[in-house]
N, C-alpha and C positions, 0 to 999 in steps of 0.2 A: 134208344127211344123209350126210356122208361119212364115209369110215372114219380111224381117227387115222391119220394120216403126220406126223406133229410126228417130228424129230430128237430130242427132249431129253422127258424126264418126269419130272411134276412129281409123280406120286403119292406122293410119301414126303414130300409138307407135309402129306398128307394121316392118317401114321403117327404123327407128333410128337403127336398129341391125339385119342384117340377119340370119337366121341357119349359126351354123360352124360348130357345133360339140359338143364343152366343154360349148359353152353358153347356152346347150338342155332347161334347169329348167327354163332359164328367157323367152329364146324366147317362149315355152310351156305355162309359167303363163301370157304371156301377150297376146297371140292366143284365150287363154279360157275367158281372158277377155273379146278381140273384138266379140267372139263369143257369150258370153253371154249378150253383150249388144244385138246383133244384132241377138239372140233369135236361133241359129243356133247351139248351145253347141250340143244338142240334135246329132248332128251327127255323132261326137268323141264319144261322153259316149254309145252311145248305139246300139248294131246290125244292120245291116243296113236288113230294112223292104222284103220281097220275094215280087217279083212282081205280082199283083194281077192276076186271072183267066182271059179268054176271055169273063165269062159272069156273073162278079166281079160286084159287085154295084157301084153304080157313088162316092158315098162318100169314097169307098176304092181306086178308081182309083183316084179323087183329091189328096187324101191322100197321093199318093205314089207320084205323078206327083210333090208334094209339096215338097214331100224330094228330088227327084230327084234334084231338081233348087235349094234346098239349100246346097245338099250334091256338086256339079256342084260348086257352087258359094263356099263351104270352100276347095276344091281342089286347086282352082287357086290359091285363098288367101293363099295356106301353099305353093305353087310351088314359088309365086312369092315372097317370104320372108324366100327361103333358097337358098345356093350358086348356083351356075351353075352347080357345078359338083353334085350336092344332086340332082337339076334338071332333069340332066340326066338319073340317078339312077332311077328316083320317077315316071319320066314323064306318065310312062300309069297303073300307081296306084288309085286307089280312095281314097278319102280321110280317110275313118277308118282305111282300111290296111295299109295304109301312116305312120298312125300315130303310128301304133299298131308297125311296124318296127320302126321307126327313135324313140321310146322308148328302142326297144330291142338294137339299135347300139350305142345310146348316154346315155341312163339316167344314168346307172352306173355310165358309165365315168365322165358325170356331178356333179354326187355326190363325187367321189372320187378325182376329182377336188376342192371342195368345201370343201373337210375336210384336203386336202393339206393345202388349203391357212389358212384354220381357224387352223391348226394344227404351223402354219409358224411363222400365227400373235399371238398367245400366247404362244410361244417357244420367241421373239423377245421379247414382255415384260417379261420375264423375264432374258432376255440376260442383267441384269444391274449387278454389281457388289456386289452381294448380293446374300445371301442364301436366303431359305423361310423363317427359322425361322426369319432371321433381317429382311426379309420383310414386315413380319405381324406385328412385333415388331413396325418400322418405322409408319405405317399405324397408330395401336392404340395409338403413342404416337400422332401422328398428329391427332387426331382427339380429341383424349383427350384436348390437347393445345386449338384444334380451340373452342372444348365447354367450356372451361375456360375462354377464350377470349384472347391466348395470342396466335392468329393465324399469330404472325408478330416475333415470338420465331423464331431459328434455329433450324432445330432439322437434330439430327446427326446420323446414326447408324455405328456403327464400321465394320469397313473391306469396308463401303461404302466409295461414295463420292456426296451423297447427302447431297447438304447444299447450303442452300438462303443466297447469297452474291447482298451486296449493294456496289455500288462506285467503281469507279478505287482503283488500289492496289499502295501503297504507296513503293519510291524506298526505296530499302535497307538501314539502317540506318537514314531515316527520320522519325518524328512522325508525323501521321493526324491528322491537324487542328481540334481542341476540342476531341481531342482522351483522355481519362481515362486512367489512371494505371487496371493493373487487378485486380480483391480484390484478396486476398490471402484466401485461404478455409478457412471456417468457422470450427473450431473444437467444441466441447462440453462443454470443460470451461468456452469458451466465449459467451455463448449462456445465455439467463435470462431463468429464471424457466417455463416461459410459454413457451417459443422457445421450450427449452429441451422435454417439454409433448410432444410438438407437433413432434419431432422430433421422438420420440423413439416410438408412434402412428405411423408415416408415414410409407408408403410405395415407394420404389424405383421402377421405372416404366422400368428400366432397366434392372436390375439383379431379379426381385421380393421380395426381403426382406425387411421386417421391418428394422427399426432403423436409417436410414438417408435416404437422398432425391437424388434424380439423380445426382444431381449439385456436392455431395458430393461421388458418388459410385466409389468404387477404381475399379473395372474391367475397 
């Protein structure tokens, strides 16, 4: 229950954002801050003390007199960092009661604020044009790629429209300057004896099956 002697103060995180309402959790985490630095937590967490006897010992009347000036000193501080109208509300509160309401009016609401937007932002990525299953699919091949080193591949999933494009698009019926023929698929005939091992070994990272390579998968 001591008085602040902290060098540095931290009250002006507490100026950047007033009480509203739905901001309860931040303006609250950053109160217990100031409070903690400035050794005053003690008066939110904990019952506020009965006031000593008329003929109380001097070290229980400091005592109280000590909370009195701190508990004094974290009222203002919560009055003067929520709106006017919470003001009005709060104005001949003490600080624990203060606090012990303005939880029972906002925390909920703050939480269920909170699992809105986190419910919003992961509803949004998956707002792409894809299922789960091609999504997870997409992932492991790109990561596969990137451990292979061929992190500069396109990689495509069906029904998407993901895919790493280079360069303006060329108008209809022109060719791009040093542009290639396509190869034509590679079949089994034309493959040498080691290709073929390796071929009928592989695995298609598309469809899952043995016996040819993505490049070649008819799905």
């Amino acid at each position: 229950m001591a008085n602040n002697n902290s060098p540095f103060n931290l009250r002006y995180v507490l100026e950047k954002e007033k009480l509203s309402g739905t901001n309860f959790l931040d303006w609250e985490m950053n109160l217990k801050i100031v409070l903690e630095c400035e050794k005053k937590l003690y008066v939110l967490t904990s019952e506020p003390p009965k006031a000593p006897e008329a003929n109380a010992r001097a070290a229980e009347i400091t005592s109280y007199r000590n909370y009195e000036g701190d508990a004094r000193d974290v009222r203002c501080l919560m009055l003067a960092t929520i709106t006017p109208e919470l003001q009005r509300l709060h104005k001949d509160m003490e600080a624990h009661p203060m606090m012990t309401r303005l939880k029972g009016l906002y925390q909920g609401q703050a939480r269920h604020e909170r699992f809105k937007i986190s419910t919003t932002l992961f509803s949004s990525k998956l707002a792409m044009e894809m299922t789960m299953p091609e999504l997870l699919k997409f992932l492991t091949t790109a990561e596969e790629s990137l451990g292979k080193g061929k992190g500069k591949s396109i990689l495509m999933v069906e029904g998407s429209t993901v895919a790493k494009k280079s360069g303006p698009r060329s108008p209809a019926g022109t060719k791009r300057k040093g542009s290639k023929k396509p190869r034509p698929a590679s079949n089994s005939s034309s493959l040498k004896p080691k290709e073929r091992a390796k071929k009928k070994s592989a695995v298609c990272y598309y469809c899952g099956k043995k016996g040819h390579w993505r490049r070649n998968c008819a799905k």
